[in-house]
C-alpha positions in Angstrom: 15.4 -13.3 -40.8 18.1 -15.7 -41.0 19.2 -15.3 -37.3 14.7 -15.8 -36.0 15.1 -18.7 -38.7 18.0 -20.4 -36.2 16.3 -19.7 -32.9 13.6 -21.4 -34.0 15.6 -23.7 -34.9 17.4 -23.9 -31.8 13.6 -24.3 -29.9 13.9 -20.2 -28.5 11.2 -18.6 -27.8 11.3 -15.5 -29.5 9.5 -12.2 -27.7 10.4 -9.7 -29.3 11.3 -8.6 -33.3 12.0 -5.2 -33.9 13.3 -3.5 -37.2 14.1 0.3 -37.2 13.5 1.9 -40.5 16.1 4.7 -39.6 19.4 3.4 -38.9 17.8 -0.3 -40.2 19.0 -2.4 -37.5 17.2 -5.2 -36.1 16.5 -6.2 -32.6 15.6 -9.3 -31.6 14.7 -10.4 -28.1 14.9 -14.3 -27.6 15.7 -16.8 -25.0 14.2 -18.5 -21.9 15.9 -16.3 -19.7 13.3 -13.0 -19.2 12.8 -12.2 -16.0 9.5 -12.6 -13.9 8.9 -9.2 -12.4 5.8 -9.3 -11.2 7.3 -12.3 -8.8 9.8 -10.1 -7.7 10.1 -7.9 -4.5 10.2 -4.6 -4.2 13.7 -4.5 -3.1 14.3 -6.6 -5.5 13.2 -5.1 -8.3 14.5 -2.0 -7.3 18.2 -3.4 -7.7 17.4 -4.9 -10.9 16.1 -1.6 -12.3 19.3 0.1 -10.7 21.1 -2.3 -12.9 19.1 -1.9 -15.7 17.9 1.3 -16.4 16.9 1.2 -19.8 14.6 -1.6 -19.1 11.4 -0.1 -19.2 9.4 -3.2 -18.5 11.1 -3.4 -15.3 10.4 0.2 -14.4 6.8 0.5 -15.4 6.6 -3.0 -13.1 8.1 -1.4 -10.3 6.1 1.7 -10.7 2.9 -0.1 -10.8 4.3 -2.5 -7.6 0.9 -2.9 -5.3 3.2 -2.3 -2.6 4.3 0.9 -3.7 0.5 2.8 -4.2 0.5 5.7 -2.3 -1.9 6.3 1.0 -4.3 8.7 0.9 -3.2 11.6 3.4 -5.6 12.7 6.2 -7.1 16.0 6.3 -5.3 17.7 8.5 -8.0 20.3 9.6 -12.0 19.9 9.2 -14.7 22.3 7.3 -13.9 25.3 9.9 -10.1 24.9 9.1 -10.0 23.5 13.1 -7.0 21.1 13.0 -7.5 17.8 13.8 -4.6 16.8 16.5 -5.6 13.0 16.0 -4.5 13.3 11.9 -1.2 15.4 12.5 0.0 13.0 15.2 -0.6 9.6 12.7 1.0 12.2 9.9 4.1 12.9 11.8 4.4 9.4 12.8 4.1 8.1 9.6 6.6 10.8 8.4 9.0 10.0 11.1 9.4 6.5 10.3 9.9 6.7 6.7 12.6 9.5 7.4 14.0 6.3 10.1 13.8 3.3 7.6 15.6 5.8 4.6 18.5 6.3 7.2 19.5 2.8 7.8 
């Protein structure tokens, strides 16, 4: 208690008090310094989770990323199982250049 008593002290915002029962340590998250993720870029974001793995703010952030939501996949044949050339062509495009941008 001492240690929130000095932040507040100190004019830190304090985000985060924690005490575990179990091993009875305390965890205390303070500071002006939390990052913004959801004014980050994907890239971005990515290297900070990459960095920080046990950060699961920053993972459930980048999971949730707007740019990241998958596309719904086109039926690739219609009610009679016919395929439908027009939706395996855009398929294997859009295959092709995801396989291209994960190789550079």
């Amino acid at each position: 208690m001492r240690v929130c008593q000095m932040l507040s002290n100190l004019y830190q915002d304090i985000h985060l008090f924690r005490f575990d029962d179990k091993t009875e340590d305390v965890y205390i998250l303070a500071g002006n310094d939390l990052q913004n993720f959801e004014e980050m870029s994907v890239s971005e974001l990515r290297a900070y989770v990459l960095k920080h793995r046990d950060d699961l703010e920053a993972i459930r952030t980048l999971s949730h990323h707007p740019h990241l939501k998958e596309k719904i996949m086109p039926s690739l044949v219609d009610e009679k199982s016919v395929p439908i050339e027009e939706n395996i062509k855009a398929v294997e495009a859009t295959l092709k250049q995801r396989i291209e941008r994960e190789n550079y």
